[in-house]
C-alpha positions, 0 to 999 in steps of 0.5 A, a space after each residue: 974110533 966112534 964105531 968102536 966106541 958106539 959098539 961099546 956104548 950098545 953093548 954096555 947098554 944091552 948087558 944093562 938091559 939084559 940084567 934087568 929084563 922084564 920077566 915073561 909070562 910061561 908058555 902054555 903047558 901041553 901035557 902030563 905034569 905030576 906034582 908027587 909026594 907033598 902034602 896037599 892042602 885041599 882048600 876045602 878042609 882036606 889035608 892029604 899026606 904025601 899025596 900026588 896030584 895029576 895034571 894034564 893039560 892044565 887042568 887037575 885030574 886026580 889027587 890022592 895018594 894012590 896016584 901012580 907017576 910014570 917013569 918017563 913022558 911027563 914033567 915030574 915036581 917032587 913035592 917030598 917034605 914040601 906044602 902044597 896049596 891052591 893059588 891064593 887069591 885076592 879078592 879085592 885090589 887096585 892092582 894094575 890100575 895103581 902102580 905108585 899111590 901118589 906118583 903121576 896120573 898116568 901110572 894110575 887109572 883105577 878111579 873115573 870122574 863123576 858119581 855113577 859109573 856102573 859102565 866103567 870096566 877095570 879090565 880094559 885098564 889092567 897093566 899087566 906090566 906092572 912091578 907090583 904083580 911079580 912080588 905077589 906071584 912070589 908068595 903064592 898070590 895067583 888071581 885078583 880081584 881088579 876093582 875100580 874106585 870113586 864116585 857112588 857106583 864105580 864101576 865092574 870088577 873082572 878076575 884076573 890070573 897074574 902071569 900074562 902079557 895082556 888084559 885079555 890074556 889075564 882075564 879069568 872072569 870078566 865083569 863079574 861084580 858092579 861096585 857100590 860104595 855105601 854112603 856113612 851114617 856117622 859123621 866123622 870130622 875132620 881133626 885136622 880142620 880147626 888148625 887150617 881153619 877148614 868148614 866143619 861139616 854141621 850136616 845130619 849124616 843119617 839124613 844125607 846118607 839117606 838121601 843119597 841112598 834114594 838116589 842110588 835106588 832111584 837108579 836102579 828102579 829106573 833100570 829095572 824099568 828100561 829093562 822090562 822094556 820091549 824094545 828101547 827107541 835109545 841104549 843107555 849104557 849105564 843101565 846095560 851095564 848093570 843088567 847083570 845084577 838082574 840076570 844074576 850075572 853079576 854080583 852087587 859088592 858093597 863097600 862099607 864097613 859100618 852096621 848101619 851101612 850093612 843093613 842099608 845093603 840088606 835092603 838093596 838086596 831084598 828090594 832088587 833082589 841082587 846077590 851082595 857081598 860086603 866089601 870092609 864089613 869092620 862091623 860085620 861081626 855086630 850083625 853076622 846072624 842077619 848076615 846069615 840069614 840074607 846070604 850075604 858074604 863078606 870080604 874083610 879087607 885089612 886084618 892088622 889095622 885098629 878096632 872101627 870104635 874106642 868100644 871095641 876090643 882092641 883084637 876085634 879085627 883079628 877075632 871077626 873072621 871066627 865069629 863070621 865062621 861060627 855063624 856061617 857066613 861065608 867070608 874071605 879074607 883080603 889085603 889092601 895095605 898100600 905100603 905093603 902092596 898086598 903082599 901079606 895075604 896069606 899072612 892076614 890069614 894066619 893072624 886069624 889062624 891065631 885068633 879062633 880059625 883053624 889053619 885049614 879055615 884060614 887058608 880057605 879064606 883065601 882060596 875056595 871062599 874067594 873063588 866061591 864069592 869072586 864066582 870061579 869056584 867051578 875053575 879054581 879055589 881048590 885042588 879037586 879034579 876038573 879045576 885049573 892047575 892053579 898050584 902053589 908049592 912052598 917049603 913051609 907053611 904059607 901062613 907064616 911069615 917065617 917058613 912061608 918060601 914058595 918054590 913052585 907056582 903053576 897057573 893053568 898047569 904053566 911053572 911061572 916065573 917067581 922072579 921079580 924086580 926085588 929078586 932081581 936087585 938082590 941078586 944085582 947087588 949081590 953081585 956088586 958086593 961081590 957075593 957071586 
């Protein structure tokens, strides 16, 4: 009797299992694939109708309207009456190193001890395991931008694509930006210190910001000069972790989001002579043509938040992505909700869709933009010959919320997966309710 009952036991335990597996990452794909007869999306301003785009072995090799599709030998999508976009992008996020906000430690490991980490590396941290990152991939999210967080300098980002068994796998770029996190000007108290009796901080902000900022190029300048040292009797790791910036390697991304704080990275980037993008940049719109002219792009984290001051417009989040394109900077457009675990990318940029961007602007901003400013333009961002087959196929416009329904994703030509823990739990409670 306990054989039997320990058979039942291990396969009441497999079904279980099985209705809850883990999706696994697609097979490489080797071969011609067609995606006939959508309307292509370029990324770069161009709209194509009923067009084709030909893929062999993951990577694009023409797109038009021209393109002939073989009777047999290939994989065929028929796009008809569909939207076909580049994988989106996430320019800046945690995800992977932060599963639950405030779960346990051990869920999360995107933020390191002490105040210069330049050495930290957030792609040996990824999990690639993560419930988050099924739920992006099902609206079109493809590639991130996996950051580390804390202290001054927190450490380098790495490009990842969202469909792989490890960080290894995943990595599309790695160590592609070292990340500064700019010291306030304002001093903003605490509202909530005089009912817990906690110490206000009476200190001048400009002058501790200033501090700290010569110490930030104190650092540098002494990397600078272990660098152009001949030969070095010790290897400090922190300073070879930043010698990508002065290679050009790397990028230097900012994170802050007042003016102030924005002018203080233009004159990092005129001293050292590093490539900067700002990381926030709520205020970017005060100062975009000096933004212009330093060549400095920006990435603007959260669209549907409040104005940064009671002077500003209450919309001002919405309109600053029109007022950076009309002065030329370039700029992406980000999602770092927590509650929604970014999710709502594309949705972010159809906000500013509707406040002064054209759609194809909008859509650019997180496709070719990113790439351009995440450094992986030359493999994604578009769909133009020689890229990767980073490919979303959706049944209505991706900006809206109410016909955004991916059907298809590839990445590098692979169909991936679109299923995720939430799809798996409506069709297991569909069941219980017994709706199939």
């Amino acid at each position: 009797m306990k054989k039997y009952l320990t058979i039942i036991t291990c396969m009441s335990f497999s079904v279980i299992a099985f209705s809850q597996a883990d999706v696994y990452p697609a097979k490489e794909y080797k071969g011609k694939l067609f995606i006939a007869n959508g309307t292509v999306h370029v990324g770069n301003g161009q709209v194509i109708e009923n067009a084709t785009i030909e893929v062999n072995d993951g990577k694009i090799v023409q797109v038009g309207t021209n393109v002939t599709v073989p009777q047999e030998g290939a994989k065929v999508v028929d796009a008809k009456g569909k939207q076909v976009y580049p994988g989106l992008i996430l320019s800046e996020t945690d995800l992977g190193l932060k599963e639950i906000g405030n779960g346990v430690r051990g869920s999360n490991d995107y933020l390191e001890l002490g105040d210069l980490n330049p050495n930290v590396r957030s792609i040996v941290a990824y999990n690639t395991d993560s419930k988050v990152t099924g739920t992006l991939r099902a609206n079109g999210i493809l590639l991130a931008g996996i950051t580390p967080a804390g202290g001054a300098i927190s450490g380098s980002s790495s490009v990842v694509q969202l469909d792989a068994w490890n960080w290894e796998d995943a990595a599309y770029k790695m160590d592609n930006a070292i990340h500064l996190n700019m010291p306030s000007f304002i001093n903003r108290p605490n509202r909530f210190a005089i009912f817990f009796g906690l110490p206000i901080d009476n200190t001048d902000p400009t002058k501790k910001a200033l501090e700290k900022m010569d110490e930030l190029k104190s650092f540098f300048r002494q990397a600078k000069a272990y660098f152009e040292e001949p030969v070095h009797k010790q290897t400090n790791l922190k300073f070879e972790a930043v010698k990508g910036l002065f290679n050009k390697s790397e990028k230097f991304f900012v994170h802050c989001n007042e003016a102030k704080q924005m002018l203080a990275a233009i004159d990092f980037a005129k001293e050292f002579g590093f490539e900067v993008t700002i990381v926030g940049g709520s205020e970017s719109f005060l100062i975009a043509d000096l933004l212009k002219q330093n060549n400095i792009s920006v990435i603007l984290q959260q669209m549907h938040e409040l104005p940064s001051t009671d002077d500003d417009d209450y919309d001002q989040p919405y309109k600053t992505p029109a007022v950076l394109q009309k002065a030329g900077v370039l700029f992406a457009i980000n999602d770092n909700h927590e509650e929604s675990r970014y999710r709502n990318l594309m949705f972010n940029a159809g906000t500013a869709a509707a406040y002064g961007l054209t759609k194809e602007q909008a859509l650019e901003a997180i496709t070719l933009s990113a790439a351009k400013i995440l450094g992986v333009a030359d493999r994604t961002g578009s769909l133009e010959p020689g890229k990767d087959a980073n490919i979303v196929v959706s049944d209505g416009d991706i900006l809206d919320m109410r016909t955004s329904i991916i059907s298809k994703a590839f990445i590098q030509g692979r169909e991936v997966s679109l299923e995720n823990k939430q799809t798996q739990l409506y069709e297991r409670y569909k069941y219980k309710y017994g709706l199939k």
